[in-house]
N, C-alpha and C positions, 0 to 999 in steps of 0.2 A: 576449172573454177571451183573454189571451195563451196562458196551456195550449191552449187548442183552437186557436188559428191556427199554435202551433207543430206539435203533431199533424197539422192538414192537412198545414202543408207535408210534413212526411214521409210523407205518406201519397200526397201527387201531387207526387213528388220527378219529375223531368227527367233517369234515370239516364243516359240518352244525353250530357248535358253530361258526365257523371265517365269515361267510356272514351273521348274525343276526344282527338285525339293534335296537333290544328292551333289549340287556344284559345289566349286571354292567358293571362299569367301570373296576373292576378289574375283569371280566372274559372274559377282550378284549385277544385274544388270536389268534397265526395264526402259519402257518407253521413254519415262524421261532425261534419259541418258542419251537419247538417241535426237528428241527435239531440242535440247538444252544447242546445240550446233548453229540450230535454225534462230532462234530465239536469240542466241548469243551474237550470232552473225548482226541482224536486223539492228541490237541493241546498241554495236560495236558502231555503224552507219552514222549516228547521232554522236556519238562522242568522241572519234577521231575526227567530224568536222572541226570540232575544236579544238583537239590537239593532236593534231596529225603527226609529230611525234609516240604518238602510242598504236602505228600501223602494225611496225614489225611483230607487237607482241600481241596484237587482236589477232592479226591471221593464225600467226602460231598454235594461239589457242584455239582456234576452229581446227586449225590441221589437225592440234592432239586431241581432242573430240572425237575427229573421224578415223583418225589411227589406234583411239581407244576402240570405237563401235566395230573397228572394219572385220572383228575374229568373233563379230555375231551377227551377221547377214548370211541372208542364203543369196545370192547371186541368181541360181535357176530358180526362185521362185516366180510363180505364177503373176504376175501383178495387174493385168490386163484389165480385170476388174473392175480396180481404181480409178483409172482415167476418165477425168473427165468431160463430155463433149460440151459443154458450155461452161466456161470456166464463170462468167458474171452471175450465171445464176447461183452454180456453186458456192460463191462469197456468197450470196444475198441469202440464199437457204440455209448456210451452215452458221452464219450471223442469227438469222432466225432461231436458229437448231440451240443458240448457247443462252436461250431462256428458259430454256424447258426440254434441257437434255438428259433428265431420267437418273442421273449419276448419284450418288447417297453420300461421296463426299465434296464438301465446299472446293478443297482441292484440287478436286478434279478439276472444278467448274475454272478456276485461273487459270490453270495447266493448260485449258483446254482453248480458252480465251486468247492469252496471249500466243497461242504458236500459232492459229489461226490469225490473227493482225499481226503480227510477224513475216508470217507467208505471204500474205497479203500485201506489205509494204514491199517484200524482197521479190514477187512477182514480177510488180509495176518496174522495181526497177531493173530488174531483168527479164525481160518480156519473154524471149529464149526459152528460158526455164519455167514457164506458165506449164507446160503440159505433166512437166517431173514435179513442180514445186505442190500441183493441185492434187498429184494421184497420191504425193506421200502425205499431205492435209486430209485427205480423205480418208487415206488408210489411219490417220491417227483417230483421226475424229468417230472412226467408227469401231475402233479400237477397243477391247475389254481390257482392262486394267484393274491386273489385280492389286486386291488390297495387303492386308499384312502376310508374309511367308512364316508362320509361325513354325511350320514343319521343319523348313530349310533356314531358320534362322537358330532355332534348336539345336540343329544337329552338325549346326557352324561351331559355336557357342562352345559344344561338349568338346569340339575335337581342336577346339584353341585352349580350351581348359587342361586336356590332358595332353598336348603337350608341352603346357609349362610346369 
C-alpha cells in the first residue's frame, strides 16, 4: 500500500542527507519532501471522491514521491524509539504540542499541522497502519528542521555558474 511505504520512508528518513553542505543540487532534499507523500495522499482522499477519474494519476504521484525519497532512507536505521504505545494520547498531546511548539518559523507551525491531521485522518482510515503511520508522525514531529542551507546553496550556485 502506498500510505504505508510513504510512512516508512519518513519514519527511516536519511536526515544526514538534509544537513550536507557538499551534495548535487538535485539531491537537496529535506523533511518536507518526505511528508509532502502523506499530506498528498490524505488530500488526494477528498478529491477523487469527486472525481474518481483522477485515481490513476493521484497514485502515481505518491508512488513518484516515494521513488523520489526511496535513495534517502536508511532501511537499518534504529526507529524503535518512535513507536508509540498509545496512539490516542499521541494525537491528543501532539495536538496540544502545535500550540506551543517552540519552532521560530510560522512555517514550520503549517508544515507541522497539517501532516499531523493528515496522519491522523489516513490512520482512522487505515487502522493497520496506526502503529508505522504514529512512529513516522513522531519522528517528524520531533524532528529538527533545519532552516536556510546557506553553505550548500553557495556552493551549488558557484558550480552551476561555472559550468555555464
Amino acid at each position: 500500500m502506498l500510505v504505508e511505504a510513504a510512512a516508512w520512508n519518513l519514519l527511516h528518513v536519511n536526515e544526514h542527507v538534509f544537513t550536507r553542505a557538499d551534495g548535487k543540487l538535485a539531491d537537496n532534499v529535506g523533511w518536507l519532501d518526505f511528508k509532502h507523500a502523506l499530506t498528498f495522499a490524505e488530500a488526494e482522499r477528498t478529491i477523487v471522491r469527486r472525481r474518481t477519474s483522477l485515481w490513476p494519476a493521484a497514485l502515481l504521484q505518491i508512488a513518484c514521491f516515494i521513488g523520489r525519497n526511496a535513495g534517502y532512507v536508511a532501511p537499518e536505521f534504529d526507529t524503535s524509539g518512535y513507536f508509540v504505545a498509545d496512539p490516542e494520547r499521541f494525537v491528543e498531546d501532539s495536538i496540544r504540542g502545535l500550540f506551543d511548539h517552540g519552532r521560530d518559523r510560522f512555517i514550520v507551525s503549517v508544515h507541522l499541522t497539517k501532516t499531523l491531521l493528515a496522519g491522523v485522518n489516513l490512520m482512522h482510515m487505515h487502522l493497520a497502519l496506526m502503529p508505522t503511520l504514529t512512529a513516522a508522525l513522531n519522528r517528524f514531529l520531533r524532528a529538527h528542521i533545519k532552516g536556510r542551507h546557506v553553505l550548500r546553496t553557495a556552493r551549488q550556485m558557484r558550480e552551476l555558474v561555472e559550468r555555464e
